[in-house]
C-alpha positions, 0 to 999 in steps of 0.5 A, a space after each residue: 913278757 914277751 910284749 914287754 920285751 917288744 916295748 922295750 926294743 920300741 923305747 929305743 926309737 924314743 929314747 932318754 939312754 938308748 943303751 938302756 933299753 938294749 939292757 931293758 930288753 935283755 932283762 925282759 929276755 932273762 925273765 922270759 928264760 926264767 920263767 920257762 925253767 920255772 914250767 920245766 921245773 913244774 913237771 917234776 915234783 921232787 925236782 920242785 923240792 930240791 927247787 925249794 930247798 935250794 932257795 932255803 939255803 941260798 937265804 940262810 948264806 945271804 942271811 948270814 953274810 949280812 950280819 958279817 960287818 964289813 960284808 952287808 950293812 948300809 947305815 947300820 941296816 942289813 943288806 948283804 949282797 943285795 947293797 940295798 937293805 929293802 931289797 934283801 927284805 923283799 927276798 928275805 920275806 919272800 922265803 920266809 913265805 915259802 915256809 922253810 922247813 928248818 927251825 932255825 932257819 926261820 928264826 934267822 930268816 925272821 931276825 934278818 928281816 926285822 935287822 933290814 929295817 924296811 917298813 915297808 917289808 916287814 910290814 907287807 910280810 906280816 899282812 900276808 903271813 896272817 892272810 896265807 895262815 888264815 887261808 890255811 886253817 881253812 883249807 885244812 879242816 881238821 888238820 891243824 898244826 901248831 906254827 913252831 912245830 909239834 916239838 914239846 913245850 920247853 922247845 917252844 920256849 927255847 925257840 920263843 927266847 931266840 926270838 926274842 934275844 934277836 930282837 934286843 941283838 937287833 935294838 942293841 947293834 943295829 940301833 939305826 934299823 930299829 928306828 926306821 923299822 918303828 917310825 910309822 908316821 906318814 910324814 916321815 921323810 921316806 913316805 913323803 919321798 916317795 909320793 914325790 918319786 911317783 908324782 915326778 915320774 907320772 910328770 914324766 910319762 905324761 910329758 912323753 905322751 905315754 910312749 915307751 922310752 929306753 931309759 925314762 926314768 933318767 930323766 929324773 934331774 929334769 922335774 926335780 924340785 928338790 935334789 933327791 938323794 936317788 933318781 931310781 923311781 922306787 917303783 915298778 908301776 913307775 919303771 914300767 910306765 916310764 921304760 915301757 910306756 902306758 901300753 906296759 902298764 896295761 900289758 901287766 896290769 890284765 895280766 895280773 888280773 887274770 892270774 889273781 882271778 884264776 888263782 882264786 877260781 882255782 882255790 874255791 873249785 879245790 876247797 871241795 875236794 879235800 879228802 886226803 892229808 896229801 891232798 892238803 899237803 899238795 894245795 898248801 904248797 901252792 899257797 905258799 908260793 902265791 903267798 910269796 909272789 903276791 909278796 914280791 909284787 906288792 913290795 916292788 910297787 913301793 920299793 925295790 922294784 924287779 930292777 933288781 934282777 935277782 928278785 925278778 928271776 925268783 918271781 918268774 922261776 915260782 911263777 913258772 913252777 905254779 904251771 901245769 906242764 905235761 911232758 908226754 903229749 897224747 898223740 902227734 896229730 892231736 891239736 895241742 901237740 901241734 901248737 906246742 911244736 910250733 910253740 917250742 920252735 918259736 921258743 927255741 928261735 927266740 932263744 937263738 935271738 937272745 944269745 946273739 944280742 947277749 953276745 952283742 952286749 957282751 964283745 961289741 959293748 961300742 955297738 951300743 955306746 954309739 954316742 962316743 963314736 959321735 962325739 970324737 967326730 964332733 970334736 974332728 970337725 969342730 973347727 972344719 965344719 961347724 954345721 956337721 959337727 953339731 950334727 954329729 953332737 945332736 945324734 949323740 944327744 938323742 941317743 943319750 940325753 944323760 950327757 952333761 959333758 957334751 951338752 956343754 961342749 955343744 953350747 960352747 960350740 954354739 955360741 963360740 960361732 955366734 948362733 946365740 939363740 940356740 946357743 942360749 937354748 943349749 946351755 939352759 938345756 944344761 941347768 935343765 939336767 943339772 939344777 942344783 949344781 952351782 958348778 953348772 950355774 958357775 959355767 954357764 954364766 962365764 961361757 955366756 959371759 964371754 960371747 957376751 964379750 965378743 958381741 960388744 963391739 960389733 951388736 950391742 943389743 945381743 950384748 946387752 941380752 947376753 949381759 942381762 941373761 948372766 946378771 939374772 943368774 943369782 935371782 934363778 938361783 934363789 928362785 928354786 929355793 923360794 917356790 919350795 913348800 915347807 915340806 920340801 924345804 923340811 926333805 931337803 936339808 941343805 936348801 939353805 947352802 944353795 945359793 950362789 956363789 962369790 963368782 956367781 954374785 961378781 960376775 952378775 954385778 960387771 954384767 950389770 955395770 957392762 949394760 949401765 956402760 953400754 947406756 952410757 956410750 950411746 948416749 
């Protein structure tokens, strides 16, 4: 974690959204806090109790609010205070895994989950649900336990019928969430959506060489061959290797395998050693919380990623409760206490450091939205000094490449001084971030229009290429439209609205005339 808050605070040399990757940093920095609560936690077994008694009913109250109809629901699937349905189906499902300890509380918990909608929850959820059992009868032994508890057989049947009846509550008020929950086809548009966030964003990477970049994955617009309904990646594979770079993907991935690696020799060496029911007890806790990570992992590197900071705060804090902590060391001047005196002194620095940058975020929020300092200078100096107002623009650009705005106040500024080559470079660098914006397209090609105007008496030839450049708009437009493959053309609905406008077709037909008038008076 520490790595990674370090590639963080490297992205921010090589950024799309510099402000980005402060935040970036600062979520790896919560993590890491988390995470040493979570080892804190892990020395006191009834303080784990309590730990997970208190996530039991933190999902039953969110649970319960998601089924409040002006609270919790997006397009008639559940969300509560989440506001994304697969989001609450990762936490949902990763509680679920936790084995809560009250009846109800699971069949609230399973409705829930089923009432989000997300296939990719659900289905995740009940893969490694059977894998924990399966785990468990296996370690148990002889100690066998029926899944509803041991009540008698009319609460069983009582408890199957709530089951049940919440399935048709869920088919009857929330018919939307059934039909994504049942539709399975790997060519539905949600599959095929996202196999595009993946190839856009590994396109992405490899135009950066790899590097960390603060903010990578808002540079979506730029490789979209279609308009995505969300620029979010969908992914932390593609999160990670576009804020944090290749070197964040190798960072977590050998993490991870050493982890599962000594979760699973940690696992065969224990299975030796079953004697006792507390014994069994002690073990099938941490199953659950394994159970309950793996969960969490796998459903963010196709959905809801740890972006969403509640989810990766409840990661780290069972991660960190899985650890063996020994609050007593045996003696000062043994070996391990002293690296863990110096290693609580980092961690207590670190700590220092993270509250000044939290503080920094918090009452200097302009420290880190430099580009509007910037821009207010480029705007003072527009009209006194031409050279040092676009560089006051260009810093602001490369702080913040998300900037339309200033893009085009750049161009215009270009091109109003008679630089025609970058100033045609700069307002194709506007279309470049807003492809499927005909407002755009309908401003670049008047602001080109106009310095084409001015050019005519004085360089014709520049003219003439300025004319040719709007009249060739309409035919750039169409062009996106026609290199669309049919599956595109079947994700983007409105492909048939894009096409230009009246403006755009009158303004390209007086460019054309223009060019034919110029042919003309030479002759």
């Amino acid at each position: 974690m520490l790595v990674m808050l370090i590639l963080s605070g490297l992205g921010i040399v090589h950024p799309v959204k510099a402000a980005d990757g402060f935040m970036e940093a600062l979520h790896w920095g919560i993590f890491w806090l988390t995470y040493r609560l979570g080892i804190r936690i892990s020395s006191d077994q009834k303080t784990k109790e309590k730990l997970l008694n208190y996530i039991e009913w933190l999902a039953i109250a969110v649970a319960m609010m998601g089924w409040v109809p002006w609270v919790g629901q997006v397009a008639g699937r559940l969300s509560s205070v989440f506001g994304y349905p697969n989001a609450m189906a990762a936490f949902l499902g990763a509680v679920l895994l936790l084995n809560p300890q009250r009846k109800l509380a699971q069949i609230l918990l399973v409705i829930s989950l089923l009432a989000t909608g997300s296939r990719a929850g659900v289905g995740l959820f009940v893969v490694i649900f059977m894998g924990q059992k399966f785990i468990l009868s296996r370690q148990a032994g002889a100690i066998r336990k029926p899944i509803l508890g041991s009540g008698n057989y009319l609460r069983r049947l009582w408890l199957i019928g709530l089951v049940i009846s919440g399935i048709v509550l869920i088919i009857l008020n929330n018919r939307a969430a059934w039909e994504n929950l049942t539709t399975w086809d790997i060519s539905s548009s949600s599959w095929q959506e996202r196999l595009v966030y993946f190839k856009d964003g590994i396109r992405l990477a490899w135009d950066a060489r790899g590097l960390p970049q603060a903010g990578g994955w808002l540079a979506f617009p730029t490789v979209q061959h279609f308009p995505y309904w969300t620029a979010d990646p969908h992914s932390s594979f593609i999160h990670i290797l576009l804020n944090q770079g290749v070197l964040g993907i190798l960072c977590v991935g050998t993490w991870g395998s050493l982890w599962l690696a000594q979760a699973w020799k940690t696992w065969r060496e224990k299975r030796k050693f079953y004697k006792t029911g507390v014994e069994y007890l002690g073990n099938k806790a941490e199953i659950q919380v394994w159970a309950a990570l793996l969960f969490l992992g796998l459903h963010s590197l196709v959905d809801a990623d740890f972006s969403f900071g509640s989810l990766g705060c409840l990661f780290w804090l069972l991660f960190g409760s899985l650890q063996k902590f020994d609050p007593h060391p045996r003696s000062f001047y043994s070996k391990r206490t002293w690296t863990q005196s110096i290693s609580n002194q980092v961690m207590m620095v670190f700590s220092c450091l993270l509250c000044f940058v939290c503080g920094s975020l918090l009452f200097n929020p302009t420290y880190i939205e430099k580009e509007r300092t910037w821009n207010a200078y480029a705007v003072q100096w527009s009209e006194r000094d031409s050279e040092r107002s676009i560089s006051f623009w260009d810093k602001s650009l490369i702080w913040d490449q998300t900037q339309s705005s200033t893009r085009q106040k750049r161009a215009e500024h270009l091109l109003k001084h008679g630089k025609i080559i970058s100033g045609l470079v700069a307002v194709e660098e506007v279309l470049k971030w807003q492809p499927f914006n005909i407002e755009a397209y309908e401003w670049a090609q008047s602001v080109v229009w106009d310095a084409a105007e001015v050019q005519r008496g004085t360089n014709p030839e520049t003219a003439n290429r300025l004319y040719r450049w709007v009249e060739e708009v309409p035919n750039n437009i169409d062009e996106r439209v026609k290199g669309l493959t049919s599956t595109e053309r079947l994700l983007w609905q409105g492909h048939q609205a894009f096409s230009p406008s009246p403006h755009i077709l009158l303004l390209a037909e007086y460019a054309r005339q223009r060019q034919l008038t110029q042919l003309l008076f030479k002759t």
